[in-house]
C-alpha positions in Angstrom: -190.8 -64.0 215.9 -194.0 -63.3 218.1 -196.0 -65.0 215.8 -194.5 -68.2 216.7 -195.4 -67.2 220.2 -199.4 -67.5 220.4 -199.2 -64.2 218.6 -201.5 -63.9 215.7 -199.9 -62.3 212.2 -203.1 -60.1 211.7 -202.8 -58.3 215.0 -198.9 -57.9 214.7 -199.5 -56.2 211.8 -202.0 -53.7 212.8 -200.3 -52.8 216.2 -197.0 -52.2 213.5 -199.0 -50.6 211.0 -198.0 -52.9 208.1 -199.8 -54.2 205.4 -199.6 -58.2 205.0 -199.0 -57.8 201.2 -196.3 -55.4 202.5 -194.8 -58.3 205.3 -195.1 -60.9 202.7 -193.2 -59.0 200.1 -190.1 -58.4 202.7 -189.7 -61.5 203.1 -189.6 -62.8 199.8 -187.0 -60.1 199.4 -184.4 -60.1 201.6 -182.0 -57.3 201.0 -178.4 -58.5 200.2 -175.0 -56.9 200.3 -173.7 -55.4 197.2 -170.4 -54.6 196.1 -168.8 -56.5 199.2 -165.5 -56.4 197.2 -164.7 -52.9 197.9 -165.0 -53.2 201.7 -161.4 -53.3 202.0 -160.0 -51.1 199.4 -162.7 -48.3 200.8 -161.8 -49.3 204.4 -157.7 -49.2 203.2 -158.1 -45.2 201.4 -160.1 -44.0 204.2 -157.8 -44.6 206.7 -155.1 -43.2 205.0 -156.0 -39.8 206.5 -156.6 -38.8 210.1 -160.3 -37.6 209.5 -161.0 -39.8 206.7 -162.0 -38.6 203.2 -165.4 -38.2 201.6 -167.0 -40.6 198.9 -165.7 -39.2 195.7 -162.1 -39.0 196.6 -162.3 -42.6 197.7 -164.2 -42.9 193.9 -161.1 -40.9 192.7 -158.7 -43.7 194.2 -160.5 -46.6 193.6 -160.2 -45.5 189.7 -156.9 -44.5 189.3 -155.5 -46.3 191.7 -156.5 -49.8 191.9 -158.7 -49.8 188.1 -162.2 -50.3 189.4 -165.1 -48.9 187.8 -167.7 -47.8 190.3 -170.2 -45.4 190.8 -169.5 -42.5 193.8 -173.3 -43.4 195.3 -172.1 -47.0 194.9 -169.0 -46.1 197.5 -171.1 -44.1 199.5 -173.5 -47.2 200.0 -170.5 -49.1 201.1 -169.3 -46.3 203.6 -172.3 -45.8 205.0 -172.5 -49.7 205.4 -169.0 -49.9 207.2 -170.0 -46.9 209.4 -167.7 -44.4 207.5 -167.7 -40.8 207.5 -165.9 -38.1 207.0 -165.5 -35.8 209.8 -164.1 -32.6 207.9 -167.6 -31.2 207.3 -169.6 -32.9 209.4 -172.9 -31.2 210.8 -172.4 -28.9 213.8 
């Protein structure tokens, strides 16, 4: 954005400590959402409970339950993408 501004890229970079191969790269690869189906059967077992539950027993439903086959570090990704998290044993 400051580029466009009189800015040049070379001096961005260095003041941000970036390579240009590195600036280059990210945006040829812009990071996409995966697994957006979930958000609402994750969103609908975690609020089941007062405190929320914990990725694997949201893995747990999501297999018996509604017949999905997922990964547990797949529904944390989505948690932590929604803003989820279970309050039972958080840090003190």
């Amino acid at each position: 954005m400051l580029a466009g501004r009189g800015h040049r890229l070379d001096h961005l970079l260095r003041i941000a400590g970036l390579a240009r191969s590195t600036y280059f790269y990210q945006l040829s690869h812009p990071e996409r959402v995966t697994r957006a189906d979930l958000e609402p059967l994750v969103g609908e077992i975690w609020g089941r409970t007062p405190n929320g539950c914990g990725h694997r027993q949201v893995r747990m439903c999501l297999v018996h339950e509604f017949g999905q086959r997922v990964s547990a570090k797949s529904v944390l990704g989505v948690m932590r993408r929604m803003g989820l998290r279970c309050a039972i044993r958080s840090r003190n």
